[in-house]
DSSP file (Angstrom, degrees, kcal/mol; ACC not computed):
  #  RESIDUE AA STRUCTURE BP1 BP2  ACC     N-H-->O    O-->H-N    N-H-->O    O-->H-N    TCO  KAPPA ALPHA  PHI   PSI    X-CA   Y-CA   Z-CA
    1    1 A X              0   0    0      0, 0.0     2,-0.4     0, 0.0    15,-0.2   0.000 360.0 360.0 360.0 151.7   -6.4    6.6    9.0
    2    2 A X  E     -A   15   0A   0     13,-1.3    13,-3.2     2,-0.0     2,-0.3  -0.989 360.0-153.8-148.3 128.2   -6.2   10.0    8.2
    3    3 A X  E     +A   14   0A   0     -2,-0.4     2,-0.4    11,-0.3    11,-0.2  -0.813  16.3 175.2 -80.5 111.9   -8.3   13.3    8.1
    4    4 A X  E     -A   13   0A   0      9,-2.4     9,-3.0    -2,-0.3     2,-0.6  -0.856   7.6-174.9-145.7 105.0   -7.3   15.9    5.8
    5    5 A X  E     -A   12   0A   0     -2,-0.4     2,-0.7     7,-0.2     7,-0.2  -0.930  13.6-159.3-110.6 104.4   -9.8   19.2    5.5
    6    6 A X  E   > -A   11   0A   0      5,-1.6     5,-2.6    -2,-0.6    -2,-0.0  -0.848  12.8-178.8 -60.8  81.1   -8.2   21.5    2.5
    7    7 A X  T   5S+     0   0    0     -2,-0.7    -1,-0.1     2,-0.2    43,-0.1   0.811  75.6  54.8 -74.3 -33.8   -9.7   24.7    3.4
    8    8 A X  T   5S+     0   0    0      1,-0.2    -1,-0.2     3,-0.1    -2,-0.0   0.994 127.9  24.5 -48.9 -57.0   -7.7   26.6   -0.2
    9    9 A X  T   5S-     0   0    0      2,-0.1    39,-0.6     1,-0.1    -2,-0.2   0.563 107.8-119.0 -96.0   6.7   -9.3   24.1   -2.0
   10   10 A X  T   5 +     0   0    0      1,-0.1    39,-1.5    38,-0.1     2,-0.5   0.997  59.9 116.2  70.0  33.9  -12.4   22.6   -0.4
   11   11 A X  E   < -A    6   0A   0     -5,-2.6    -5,-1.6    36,-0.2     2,-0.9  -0.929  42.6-154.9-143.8 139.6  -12.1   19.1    0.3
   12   12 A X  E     -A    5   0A   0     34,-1.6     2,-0.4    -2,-0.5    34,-0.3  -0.800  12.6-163.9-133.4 141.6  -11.9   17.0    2.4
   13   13 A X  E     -A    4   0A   0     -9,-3.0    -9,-2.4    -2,-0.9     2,-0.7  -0.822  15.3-163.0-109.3 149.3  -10.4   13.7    2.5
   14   14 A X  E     -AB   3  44A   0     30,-0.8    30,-1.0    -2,-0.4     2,-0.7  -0.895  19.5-166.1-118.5  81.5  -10.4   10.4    4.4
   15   15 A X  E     -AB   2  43A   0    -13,-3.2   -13,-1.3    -2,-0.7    28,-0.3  -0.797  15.6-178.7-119.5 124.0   -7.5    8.3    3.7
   16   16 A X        +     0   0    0     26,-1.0     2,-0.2    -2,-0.7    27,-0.2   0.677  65.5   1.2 -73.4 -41.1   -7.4    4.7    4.7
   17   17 A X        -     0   0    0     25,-1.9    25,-0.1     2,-0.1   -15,-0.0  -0.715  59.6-116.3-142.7-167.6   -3.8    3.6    3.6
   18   18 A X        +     0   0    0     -2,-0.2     3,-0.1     2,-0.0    -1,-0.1   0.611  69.6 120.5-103.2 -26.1   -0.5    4.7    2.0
   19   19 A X        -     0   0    0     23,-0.1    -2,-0.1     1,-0.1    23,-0.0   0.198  68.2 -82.2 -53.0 162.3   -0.7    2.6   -1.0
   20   20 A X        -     0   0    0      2,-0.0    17,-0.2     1,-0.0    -1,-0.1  -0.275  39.1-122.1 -41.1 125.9   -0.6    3.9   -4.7
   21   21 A X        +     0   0    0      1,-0.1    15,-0.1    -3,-0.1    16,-0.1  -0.357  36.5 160.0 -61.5-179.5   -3.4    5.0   -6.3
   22   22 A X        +     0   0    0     13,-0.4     2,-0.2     1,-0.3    14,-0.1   0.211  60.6  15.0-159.1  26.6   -4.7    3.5   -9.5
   23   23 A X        -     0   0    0     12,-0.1    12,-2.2     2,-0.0     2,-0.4  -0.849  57.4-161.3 173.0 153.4   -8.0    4.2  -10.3
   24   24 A X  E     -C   34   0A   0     -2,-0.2     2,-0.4    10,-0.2    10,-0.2  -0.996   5.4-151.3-146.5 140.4  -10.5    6.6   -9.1
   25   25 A X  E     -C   33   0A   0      8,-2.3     2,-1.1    -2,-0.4     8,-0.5  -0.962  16.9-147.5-138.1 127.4  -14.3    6.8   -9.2
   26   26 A X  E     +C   32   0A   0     -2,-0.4     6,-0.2     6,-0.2     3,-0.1  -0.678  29.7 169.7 -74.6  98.1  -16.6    9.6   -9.2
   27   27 A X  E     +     0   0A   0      4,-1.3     2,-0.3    -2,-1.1    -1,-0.2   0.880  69.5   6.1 -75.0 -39.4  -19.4    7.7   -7.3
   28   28 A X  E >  S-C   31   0A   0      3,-0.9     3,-2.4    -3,-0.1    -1,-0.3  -0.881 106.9 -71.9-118.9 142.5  -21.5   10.9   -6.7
   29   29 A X  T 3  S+     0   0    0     -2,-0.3    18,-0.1     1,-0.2     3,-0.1  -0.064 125.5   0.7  -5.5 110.8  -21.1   14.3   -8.0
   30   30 A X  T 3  S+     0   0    0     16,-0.1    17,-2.2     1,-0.1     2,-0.4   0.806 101.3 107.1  46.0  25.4  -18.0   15.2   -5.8
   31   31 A X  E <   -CD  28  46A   0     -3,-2.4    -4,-1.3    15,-0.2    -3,-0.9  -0.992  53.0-165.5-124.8 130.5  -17.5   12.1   -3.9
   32   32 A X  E     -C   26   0A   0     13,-1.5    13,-0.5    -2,-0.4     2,-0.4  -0.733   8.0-155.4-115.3 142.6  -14.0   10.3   -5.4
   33   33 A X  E     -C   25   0A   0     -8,-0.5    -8,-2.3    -2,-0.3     2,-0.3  -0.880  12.8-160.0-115.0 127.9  -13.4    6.6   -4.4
   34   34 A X  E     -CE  24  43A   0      9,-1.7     8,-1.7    -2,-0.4     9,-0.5  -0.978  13.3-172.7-114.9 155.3   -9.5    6.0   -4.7
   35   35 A X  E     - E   0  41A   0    -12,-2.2   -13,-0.4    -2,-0.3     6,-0.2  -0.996  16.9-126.4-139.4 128.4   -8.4    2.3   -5.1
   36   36 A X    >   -     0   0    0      4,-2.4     3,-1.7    -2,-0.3   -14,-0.2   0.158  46.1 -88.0 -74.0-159.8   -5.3    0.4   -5.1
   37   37 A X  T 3  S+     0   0    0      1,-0.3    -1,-0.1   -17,-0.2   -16,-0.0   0.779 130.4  53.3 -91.6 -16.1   -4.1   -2.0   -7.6
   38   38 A X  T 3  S-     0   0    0      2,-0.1    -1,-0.3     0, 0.0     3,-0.1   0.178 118.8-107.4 -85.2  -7.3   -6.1   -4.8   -5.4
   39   39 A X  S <  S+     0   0    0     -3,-1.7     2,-0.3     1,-0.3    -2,-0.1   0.741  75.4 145.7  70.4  23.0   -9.4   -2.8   -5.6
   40   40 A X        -     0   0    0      1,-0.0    -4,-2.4     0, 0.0     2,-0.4  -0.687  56.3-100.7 -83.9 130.3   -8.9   -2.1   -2.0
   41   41 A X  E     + E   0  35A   0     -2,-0.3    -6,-0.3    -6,-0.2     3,-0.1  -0.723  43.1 169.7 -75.6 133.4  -10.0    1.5   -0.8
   42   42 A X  E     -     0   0A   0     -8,-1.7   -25,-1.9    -2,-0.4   -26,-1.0   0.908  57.0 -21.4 -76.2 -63.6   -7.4    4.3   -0.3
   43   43 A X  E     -BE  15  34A   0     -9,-0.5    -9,-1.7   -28,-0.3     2,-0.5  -0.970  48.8-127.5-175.1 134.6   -8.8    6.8    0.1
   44   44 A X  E     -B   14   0A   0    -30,-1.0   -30,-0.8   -11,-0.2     2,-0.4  -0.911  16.9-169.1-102.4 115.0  -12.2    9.5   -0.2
   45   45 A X        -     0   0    0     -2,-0.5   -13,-1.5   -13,-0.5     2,-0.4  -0.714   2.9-167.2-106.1 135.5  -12.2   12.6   -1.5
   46   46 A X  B     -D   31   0A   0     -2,-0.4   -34,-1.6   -34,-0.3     3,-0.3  -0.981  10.6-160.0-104.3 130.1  -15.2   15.1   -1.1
   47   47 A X  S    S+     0   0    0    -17,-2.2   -36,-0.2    -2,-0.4   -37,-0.1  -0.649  80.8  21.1 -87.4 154.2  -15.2   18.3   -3.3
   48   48 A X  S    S+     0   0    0    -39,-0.6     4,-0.2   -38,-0.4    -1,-0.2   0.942  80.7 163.3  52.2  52.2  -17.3   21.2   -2.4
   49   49 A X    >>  +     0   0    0    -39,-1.5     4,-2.5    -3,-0.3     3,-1.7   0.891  64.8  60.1 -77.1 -31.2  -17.2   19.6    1.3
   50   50 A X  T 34 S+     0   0    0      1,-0.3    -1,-0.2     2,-0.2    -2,-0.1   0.670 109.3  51.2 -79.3   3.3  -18.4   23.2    3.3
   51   51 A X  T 34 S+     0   0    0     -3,-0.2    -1,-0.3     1,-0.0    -2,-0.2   0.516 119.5  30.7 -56.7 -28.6  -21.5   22.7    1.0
   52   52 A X  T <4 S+     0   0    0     -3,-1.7     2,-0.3    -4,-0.2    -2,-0.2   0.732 120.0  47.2-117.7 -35.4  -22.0   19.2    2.0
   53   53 A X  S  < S-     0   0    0     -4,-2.5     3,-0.2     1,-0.0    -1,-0.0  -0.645  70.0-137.8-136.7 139.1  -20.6   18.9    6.1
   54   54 A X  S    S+     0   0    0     -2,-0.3     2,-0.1     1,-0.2    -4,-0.0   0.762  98.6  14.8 -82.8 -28.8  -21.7   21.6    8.6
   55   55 A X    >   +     0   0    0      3,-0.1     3,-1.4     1,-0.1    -1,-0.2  -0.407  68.2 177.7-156.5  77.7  -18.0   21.7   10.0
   56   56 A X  T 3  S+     0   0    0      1,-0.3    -1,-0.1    -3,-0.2   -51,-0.0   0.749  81.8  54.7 -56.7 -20.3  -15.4   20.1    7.8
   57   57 A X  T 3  S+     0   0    0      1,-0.1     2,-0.4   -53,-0.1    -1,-0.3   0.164  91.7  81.3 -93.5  35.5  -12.8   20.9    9.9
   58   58 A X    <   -     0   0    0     -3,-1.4     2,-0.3     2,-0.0    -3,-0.1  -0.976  60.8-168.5-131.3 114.7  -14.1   19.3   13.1
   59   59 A X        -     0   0    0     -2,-0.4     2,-0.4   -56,-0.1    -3,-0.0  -0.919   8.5-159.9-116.8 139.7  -13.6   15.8   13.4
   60   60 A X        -     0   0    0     -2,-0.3     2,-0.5     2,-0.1    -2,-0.0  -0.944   4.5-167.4-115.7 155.8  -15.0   13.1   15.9
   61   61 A X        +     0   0    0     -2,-0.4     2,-0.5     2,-0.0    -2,-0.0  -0.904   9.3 171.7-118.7 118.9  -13.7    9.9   16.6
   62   62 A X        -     0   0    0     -2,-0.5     2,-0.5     2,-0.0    -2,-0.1  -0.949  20.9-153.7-146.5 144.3  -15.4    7.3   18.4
   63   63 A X              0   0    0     -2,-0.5    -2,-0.0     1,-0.1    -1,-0.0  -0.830 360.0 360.0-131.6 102.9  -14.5    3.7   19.0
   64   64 A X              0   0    0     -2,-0.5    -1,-0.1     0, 0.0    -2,-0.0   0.425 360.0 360.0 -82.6 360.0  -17.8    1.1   19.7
């Protein structure tokens, strides 16, 4: 998994695998679902994320 805060552009994304995209859904206003050919999630995209998150570029990890 991977954390990827685009400060040019304002987004930040969550991406689950490597695979291909091939289809994408606007679930919310400025939340993207990406999906692989298996309908498996890729990846999440927020737009307008320092709008949405208090500190997109600070990430925590924890493992329950």
């Amino acid at each position: 998994m991977k954390v990827i805060y685009d400060k040019t552009l304002d987004i930040l994304q969550i991406q689950f695998s490597n695979d291909p995209i091939v289809e994408s859904d606007e679930e919310k206003k400025g939340l993207i679902i990406d999906y692989n050919k298996d309908g498996g999630i890729v990846a999440i995209e927020m737009l307008n994320a320092s709008k949405k998150v208090l500190q997109p570029n600070k990430v925590e990890y924890e493992i329950a």
